[in-house]
C-alpha positions as CSV (number, residue, x, y, z in Angstrom):
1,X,52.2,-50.3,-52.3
2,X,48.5,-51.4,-51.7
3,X,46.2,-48.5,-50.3
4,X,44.0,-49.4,-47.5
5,X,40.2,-48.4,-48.6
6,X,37.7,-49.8,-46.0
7,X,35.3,-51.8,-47.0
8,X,31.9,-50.2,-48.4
9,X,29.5,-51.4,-45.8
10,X,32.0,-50.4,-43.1
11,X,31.7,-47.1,-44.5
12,X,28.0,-46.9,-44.3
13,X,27.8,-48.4,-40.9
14,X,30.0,-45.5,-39.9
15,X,28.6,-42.7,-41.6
16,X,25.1,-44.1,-39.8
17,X,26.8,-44.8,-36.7
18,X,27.7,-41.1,-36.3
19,X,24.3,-40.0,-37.8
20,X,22.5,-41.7,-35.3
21,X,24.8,-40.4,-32.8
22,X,24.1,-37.1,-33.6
23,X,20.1,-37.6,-33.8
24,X,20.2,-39.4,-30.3
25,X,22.3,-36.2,-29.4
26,X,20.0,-33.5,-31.2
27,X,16.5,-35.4,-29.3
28,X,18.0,-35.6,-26.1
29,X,18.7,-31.5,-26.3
30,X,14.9,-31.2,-27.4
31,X,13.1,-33.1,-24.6
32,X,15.8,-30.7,-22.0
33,X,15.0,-27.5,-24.0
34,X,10.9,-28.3,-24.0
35,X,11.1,-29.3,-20.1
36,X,12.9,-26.0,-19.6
37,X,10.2,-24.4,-21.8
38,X,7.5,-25.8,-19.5
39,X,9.4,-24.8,-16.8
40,X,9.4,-21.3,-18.0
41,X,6.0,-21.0,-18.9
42,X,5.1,-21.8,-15.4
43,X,7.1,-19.4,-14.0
44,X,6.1,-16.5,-16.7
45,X,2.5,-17.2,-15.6
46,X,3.1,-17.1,-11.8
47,X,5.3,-13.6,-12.5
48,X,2.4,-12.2,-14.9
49,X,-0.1,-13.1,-11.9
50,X,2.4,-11.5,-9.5
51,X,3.0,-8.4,-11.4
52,X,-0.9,-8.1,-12.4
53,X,-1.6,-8.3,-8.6
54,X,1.0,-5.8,-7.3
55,X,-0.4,-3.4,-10.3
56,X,-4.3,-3.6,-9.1
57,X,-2.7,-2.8,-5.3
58,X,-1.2,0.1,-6.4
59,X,-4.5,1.1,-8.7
60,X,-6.8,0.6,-5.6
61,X,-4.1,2.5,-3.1
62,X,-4.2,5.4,-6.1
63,X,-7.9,5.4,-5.9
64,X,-8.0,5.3,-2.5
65,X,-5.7,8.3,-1.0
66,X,-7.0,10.2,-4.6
67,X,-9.2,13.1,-2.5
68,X,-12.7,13.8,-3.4
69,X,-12.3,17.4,-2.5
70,X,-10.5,19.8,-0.7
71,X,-10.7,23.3,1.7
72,X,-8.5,25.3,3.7
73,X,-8.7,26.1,7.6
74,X,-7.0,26.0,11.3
75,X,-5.6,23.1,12.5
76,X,-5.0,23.1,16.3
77,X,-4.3,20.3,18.8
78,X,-6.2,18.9,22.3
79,X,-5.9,15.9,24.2
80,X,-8.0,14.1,26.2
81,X,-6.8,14.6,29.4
82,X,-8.4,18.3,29.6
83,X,-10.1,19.2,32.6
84,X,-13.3,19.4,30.8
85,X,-12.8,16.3,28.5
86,X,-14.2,12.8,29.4
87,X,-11.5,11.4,27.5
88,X,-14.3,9.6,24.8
89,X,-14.7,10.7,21.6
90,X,-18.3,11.8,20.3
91,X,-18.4,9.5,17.4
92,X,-19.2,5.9,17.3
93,X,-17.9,4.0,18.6
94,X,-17.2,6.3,21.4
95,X,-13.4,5.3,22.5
96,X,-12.0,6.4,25.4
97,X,-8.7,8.2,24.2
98,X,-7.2,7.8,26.8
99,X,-7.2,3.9,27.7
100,X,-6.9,3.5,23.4
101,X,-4.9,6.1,22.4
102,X,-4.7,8.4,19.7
103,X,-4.7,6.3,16.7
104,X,-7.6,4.5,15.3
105,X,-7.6,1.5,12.9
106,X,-9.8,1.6,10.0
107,X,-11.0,-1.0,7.6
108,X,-9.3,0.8,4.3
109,X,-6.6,3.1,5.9
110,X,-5.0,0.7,8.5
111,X,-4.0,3.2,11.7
112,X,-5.0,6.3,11.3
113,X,-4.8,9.6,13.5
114,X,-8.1,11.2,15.2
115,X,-9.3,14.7,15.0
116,X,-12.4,16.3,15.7
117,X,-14.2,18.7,13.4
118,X,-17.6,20.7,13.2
119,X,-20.7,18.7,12.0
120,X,-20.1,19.9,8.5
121,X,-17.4,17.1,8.3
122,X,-19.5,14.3,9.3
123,X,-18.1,11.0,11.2
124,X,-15.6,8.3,9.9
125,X,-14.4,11.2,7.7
126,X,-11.1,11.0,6.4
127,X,-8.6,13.6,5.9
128,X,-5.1,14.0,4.6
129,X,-3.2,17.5,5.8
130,X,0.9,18.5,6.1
131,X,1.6,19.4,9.5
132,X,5.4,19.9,9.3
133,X,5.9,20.3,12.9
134,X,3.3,17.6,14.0
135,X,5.2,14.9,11.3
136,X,7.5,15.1,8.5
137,X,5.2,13.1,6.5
138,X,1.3,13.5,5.7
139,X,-1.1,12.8,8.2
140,X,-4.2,10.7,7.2
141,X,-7.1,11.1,10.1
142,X,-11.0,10.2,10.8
143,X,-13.0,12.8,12.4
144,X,-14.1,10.9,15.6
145,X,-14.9,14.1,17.6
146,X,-16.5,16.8,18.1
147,X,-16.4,20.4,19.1
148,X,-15.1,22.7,16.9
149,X,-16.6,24.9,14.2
150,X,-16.2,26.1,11.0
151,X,-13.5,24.6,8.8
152,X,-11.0,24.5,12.0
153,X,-9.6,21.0,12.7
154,X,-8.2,19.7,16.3
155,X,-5.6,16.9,16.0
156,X,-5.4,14.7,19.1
157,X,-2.3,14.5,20.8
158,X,-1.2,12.3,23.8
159,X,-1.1,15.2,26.0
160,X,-2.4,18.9,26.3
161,X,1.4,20.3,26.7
162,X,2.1,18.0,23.5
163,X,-0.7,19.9,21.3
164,X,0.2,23.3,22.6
165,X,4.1,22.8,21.7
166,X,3.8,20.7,18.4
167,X,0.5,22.1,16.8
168,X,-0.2,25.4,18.8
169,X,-2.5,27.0,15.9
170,X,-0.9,26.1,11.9
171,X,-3.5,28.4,10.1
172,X,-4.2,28.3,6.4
173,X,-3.7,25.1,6.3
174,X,-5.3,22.9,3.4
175,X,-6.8,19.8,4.2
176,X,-7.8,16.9,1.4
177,X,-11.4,14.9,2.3
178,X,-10.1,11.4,1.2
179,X,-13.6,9.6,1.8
180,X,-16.7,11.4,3.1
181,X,-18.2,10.1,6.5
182,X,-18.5,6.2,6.6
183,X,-19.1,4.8,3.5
């Protein structure tokens, strides 16, 4: 019986054929893979910036509630619906609590409390104190008023029955200056 051996050249142009085959196979993966490397790099460079952002935000918000000093005193509360009070605060600009309310919106804190302090605290100061009956969390606030002395503090309230009821007198109290006056 007569074994069937392919020709010579028939096996070359097969073992080339699947050579070939696997080359065209093998390049095609590299051009995907170096497009997905691209891809990636893009990406890694968008997520560094991302990440390299997010981590100067929280450096400046560290630096900026990081308090320069602190001292301990009264808090109590007022409003500016008093029978004595205008209803405008002493520092500029002089707003008129009552038509604007008791927040106030500064440049580096956002919305911010008011309180009023003695002149040793001077305007646009910004304090940090825990008032747990006022608010669960800290209260940030710029001295916009004025008329009390010593190390006491007055918190403004919507109303004079608010401040008597929620703040009353907390004595003892230690409040953080976050930034002297306007800076």
């Amino acid at each position: 019986m007569k074994v069937y051996r392919p020709k010579k050249w028939l096996t070359y142009f097969r073992v080339f054929s699947l050579l070939l085959f696997a080359f065209l196979i093998t390049t095609s993966e590299m051009k995907r893979t170096s497009v997905t490397v691209v891809k990636n790099d893009i990406l890694d460079k968008s997520i560094k910036y991302e990440i390299i952002s997010n981590q100067q935000e929280e450096s400046y918000k560290l630096a900026l509630y990081q308090p320069e000093s602190s001292f301990r005193g009264s808090l109590t509360g007022y409003a500016g619906d008093c029978p004595l009070c205008s209803g405008v605060v002493a520092c500029k600009p002089r707003i008129n609590v009552l038509e604007k309310g008791i927040f106030f919106d500064d440049k580096e804190y956002g919305t911010i409390r008011m309180v009023a302090s003695s002149k040793r605290y001077p305007c646009g100061t910004i304090l940090r104190f825990n008032a747990k009956n006022v608010s669960s969390e800290p209260i940030i606030a710029v001295v916009m008023d004025r008329g009390v002395g010593g190390n006491n503090i007055d918190l403004l309230m919507n109303t004079e029955d608010e401040a008597r009821k929620k703040v009353g007198r907390i004595r003892n109290l230690e409040f953080e200056i976050l930034r002297l006056g306007w800076q």
